[in-house]
Every structure is written in C-alpha cells, then in structure tokens.
C-alpha positions as CSV (number, residue, x, y, z in Angstrom):
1,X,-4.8,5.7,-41.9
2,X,-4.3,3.2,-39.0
3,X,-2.0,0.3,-40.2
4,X,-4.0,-2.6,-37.9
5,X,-1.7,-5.5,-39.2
6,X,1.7,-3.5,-37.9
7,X,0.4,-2.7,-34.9
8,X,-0.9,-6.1,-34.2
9,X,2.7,-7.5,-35.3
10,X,4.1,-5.1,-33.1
11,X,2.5,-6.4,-30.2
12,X,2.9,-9.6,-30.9
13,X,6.8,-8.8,-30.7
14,X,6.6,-7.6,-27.6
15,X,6.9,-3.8,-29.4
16,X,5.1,-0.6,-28.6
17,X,3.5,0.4,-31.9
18,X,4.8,4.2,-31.0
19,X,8.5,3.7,-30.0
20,X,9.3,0.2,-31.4
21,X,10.7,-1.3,-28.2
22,X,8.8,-1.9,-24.9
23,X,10.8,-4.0,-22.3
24,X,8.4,-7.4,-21.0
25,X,7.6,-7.2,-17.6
26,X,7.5,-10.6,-15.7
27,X,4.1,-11.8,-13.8
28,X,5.8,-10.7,-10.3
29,X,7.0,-6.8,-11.8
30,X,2.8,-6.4,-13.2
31,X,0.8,-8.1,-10.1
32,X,3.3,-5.7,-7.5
33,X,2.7,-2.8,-9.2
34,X,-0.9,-3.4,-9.4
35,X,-0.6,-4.5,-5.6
36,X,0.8,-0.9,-5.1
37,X,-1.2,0.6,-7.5
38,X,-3.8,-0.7,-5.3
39,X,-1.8,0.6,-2.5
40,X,-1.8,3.9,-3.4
41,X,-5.9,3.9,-3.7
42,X,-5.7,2.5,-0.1
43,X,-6.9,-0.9,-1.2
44,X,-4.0,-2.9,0.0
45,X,-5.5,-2.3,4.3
46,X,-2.3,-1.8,5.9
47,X,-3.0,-2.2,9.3
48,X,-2.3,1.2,11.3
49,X,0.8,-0.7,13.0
50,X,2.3,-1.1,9.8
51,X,4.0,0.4,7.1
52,X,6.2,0.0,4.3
53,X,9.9,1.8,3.0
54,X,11.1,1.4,-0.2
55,X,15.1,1.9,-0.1
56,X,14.9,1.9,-4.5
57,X,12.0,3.9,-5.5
58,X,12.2,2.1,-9.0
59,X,12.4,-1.2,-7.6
60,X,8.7,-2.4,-6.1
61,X,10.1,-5.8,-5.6
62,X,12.4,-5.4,-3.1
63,X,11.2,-3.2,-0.3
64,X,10.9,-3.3,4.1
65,X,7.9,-3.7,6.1
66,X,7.9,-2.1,9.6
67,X,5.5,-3.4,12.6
68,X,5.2,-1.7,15.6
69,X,2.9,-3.7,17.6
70,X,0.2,-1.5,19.9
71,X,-0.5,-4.5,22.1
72,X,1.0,-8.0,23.5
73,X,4.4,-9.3,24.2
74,X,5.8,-6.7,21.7
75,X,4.0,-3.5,22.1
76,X,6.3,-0.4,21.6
77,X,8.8,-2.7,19.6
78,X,9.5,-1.5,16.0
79,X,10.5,-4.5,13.5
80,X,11.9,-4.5,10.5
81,X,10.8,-7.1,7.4
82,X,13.3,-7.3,4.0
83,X,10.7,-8.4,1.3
84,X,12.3,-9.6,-2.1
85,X,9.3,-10.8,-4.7
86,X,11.2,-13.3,-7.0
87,X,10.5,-14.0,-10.6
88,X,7.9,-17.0,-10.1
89,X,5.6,-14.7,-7.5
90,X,3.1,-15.2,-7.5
91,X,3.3,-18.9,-8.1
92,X,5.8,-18.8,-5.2
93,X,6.1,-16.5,-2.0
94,X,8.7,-13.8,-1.4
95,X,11.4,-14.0,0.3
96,X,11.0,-12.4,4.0
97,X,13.4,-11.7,6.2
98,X,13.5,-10.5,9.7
99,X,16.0,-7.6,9.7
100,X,15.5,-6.7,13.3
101,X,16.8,-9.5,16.0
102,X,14.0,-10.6,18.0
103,X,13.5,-12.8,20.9
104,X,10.5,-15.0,19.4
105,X,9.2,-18.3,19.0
106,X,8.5,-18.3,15.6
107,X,11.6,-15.6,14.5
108,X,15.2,-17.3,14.8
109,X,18.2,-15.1,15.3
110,X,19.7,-15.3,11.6
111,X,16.0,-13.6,11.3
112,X,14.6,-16.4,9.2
113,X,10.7,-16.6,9.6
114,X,8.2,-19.3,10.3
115,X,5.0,-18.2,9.0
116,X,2.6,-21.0,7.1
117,X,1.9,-18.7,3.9
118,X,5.9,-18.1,3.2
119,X,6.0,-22.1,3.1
120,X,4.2,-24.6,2.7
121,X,0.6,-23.1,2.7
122,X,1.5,-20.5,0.4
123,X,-1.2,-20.0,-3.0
124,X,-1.2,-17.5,-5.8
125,X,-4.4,-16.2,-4.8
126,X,-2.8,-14.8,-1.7
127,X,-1.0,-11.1,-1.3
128,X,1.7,-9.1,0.0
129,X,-1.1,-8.5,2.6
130,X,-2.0,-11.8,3.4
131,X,1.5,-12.0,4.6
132,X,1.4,-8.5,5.9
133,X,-1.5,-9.3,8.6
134,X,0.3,-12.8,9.4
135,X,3.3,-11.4,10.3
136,X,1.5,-8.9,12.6
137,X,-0.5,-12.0,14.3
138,X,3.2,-13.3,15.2
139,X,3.7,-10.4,16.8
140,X,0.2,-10.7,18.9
141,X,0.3,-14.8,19.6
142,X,3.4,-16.2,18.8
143,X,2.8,-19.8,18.4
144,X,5.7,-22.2,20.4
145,X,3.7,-25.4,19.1
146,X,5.6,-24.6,15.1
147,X,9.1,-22.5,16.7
148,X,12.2,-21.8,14.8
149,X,13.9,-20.6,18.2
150,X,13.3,-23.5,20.6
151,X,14.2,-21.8,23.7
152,X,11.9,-19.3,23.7
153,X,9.1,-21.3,22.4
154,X,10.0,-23.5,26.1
155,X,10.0,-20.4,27.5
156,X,6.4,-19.0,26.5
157,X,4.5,-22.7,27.1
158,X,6.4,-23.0,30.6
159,X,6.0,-19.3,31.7
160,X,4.1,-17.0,30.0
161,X,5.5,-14.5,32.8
162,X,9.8,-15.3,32.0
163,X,8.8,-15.0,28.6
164,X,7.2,-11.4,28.9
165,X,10.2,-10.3,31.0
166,X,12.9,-11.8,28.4
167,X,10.9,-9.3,25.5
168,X,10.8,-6.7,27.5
169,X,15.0,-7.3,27.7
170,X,15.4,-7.8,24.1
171,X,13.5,-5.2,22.9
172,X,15.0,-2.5,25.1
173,X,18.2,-3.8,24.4
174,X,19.8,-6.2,26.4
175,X,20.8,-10.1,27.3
176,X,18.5,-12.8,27.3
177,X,20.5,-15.7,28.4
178,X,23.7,-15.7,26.1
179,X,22.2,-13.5,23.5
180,X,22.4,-9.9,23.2
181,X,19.4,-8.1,21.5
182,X,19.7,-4.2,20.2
183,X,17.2,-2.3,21.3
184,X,14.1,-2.1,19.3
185,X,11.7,0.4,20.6
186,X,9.8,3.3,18.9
C-alpha cells in the first residue's frame, strides 16, 4: 500500500520518498542542465564556429566557450570564453571572461567583455546561446561606438585597413604598439 501522506511530506522536505535525502538544486544548477540537456538533443544551435569544454565534467556551471571565426577581422583566430553561471542566473547573467588576449574594440586586455546582454540588457528569458551568438557577432563587427579598449576602437573608425593589419599581428603573435599578443591561431 502506497503511503501518499509520507511521500507528500517527504517532498515537501526537500526528501526523496526512496532514499530520504535529495540535495536542492538552485534555479541556475536545473535551467543549465536543462540548457544542456537540450544541448545534447542539439537544441542549444551552436554555431559551427563554436564549441564548448567542460574542464569539471560534474560542474555544468563553470565551463569555456571556444570561437574560431571563419570570416572578418578574426578569421583563423581561436578564442577562448571562461563562463561561470552564478546562483541568481537566470535573473542575472554569467560571468564571461575572455581567456585569450585579443586586440578588439569591444575585448580589453584583462579580457573583460563588453557585450549588451552580460549588462545592462540582460533578461531571464535569454540563454547561454543568446550570449553564445553575441559573442560571435563581436567577432564579425566589432562595434568602436561602445569600446572597452579605446585604442583600437580609434583604430577601426580611422582605418579600417591599420586595424586589419594590427589583428593579423595579434593573432599570429606579436606587438601591436606596446602590447604583446600570443598567438591565437587554429
């Protein structure tokens, strides 16, 4: 005979009716693993430039995103993202970090990045791959009118041509101006 009032007080503890202890999972541990759930049914549309590493199998939270851009400024780069979901995501964004050092408008060389959705614009209703595909638009129109690194921003609106050649340095590994960038290719 099913005992319906124990179980129901056992899930109202927070307890497994079976073992008698089940361990609460905050909103950000459930909505990533049924983001990568979804990922694992191909659902999550990485784009074929991306993809993800996960240094601690059992921790979704924390994990890199890699973009190799196919086209622009970038194309042949390979860049590395540190994601860490915190315990209020999705009512705030995750923490993302630029791991690689990049010569960019919108990237500054301590790798913090300025994207809209990982500020001010960001909403519960968007996803790890809202931020996903924004980060790859960096990569294909950096935008100098919102920089974090002010030099190259004035680079890119007074010559798109400098600009290209000062990537082209920094991601094969080299100076641009006192700077020295490791290189980044594929």
């Amino acid at each position: 005979m099913i005992k319906l009032f124990s179980l129901k007080n056992a899930k109202k503890d927070g307890e497994s009716p079976k073992t008698g202890t089940q361990k609460k999972s905050s909103a950000a541990q459930l909505r990533i693993q049924k983001g990568f759930v979804i990922l694992d049914i191909n659902e999550l549309n990485l784009p074929k430039t991306c993809g993800t590493e996960f240094p601690d199998p059992d921790d979704l939270l924390t994990f890199k995103l890699v973009i190799c851009p196919d086209e622009g400024f970038y194309k042949g780069g390979r860049f590395i993202f540190s994601f860490k979901v915190g315990p209020n995501y999705p009512h705030e964004p995750p923490k993302v970090k630029c791991e690689t050092q990049v010569y960019h408008p919108n990237i500054d060389l301590e790798g913090n990045v300025c994207l809209n959705i990982l500020r001010e614009d960001w909403k519960p209703v968007l996803t790890i791959n809202s931020i996903v595909y924004g980060l790859q638009y960096l990569f294909l129109e950096p935008n100098p009118e919102d920089p974090l690194n002010k030099d190259a921003a004035e680079v890119l609106q007074n010559n798109r041509r400098v600009f290209e050649q000062n990537v082209a340095k920094a991601i094969r590994g080299g100076y641009v101006g006192q700077y020295y960038f490791q290189r980044c290719l594929k």
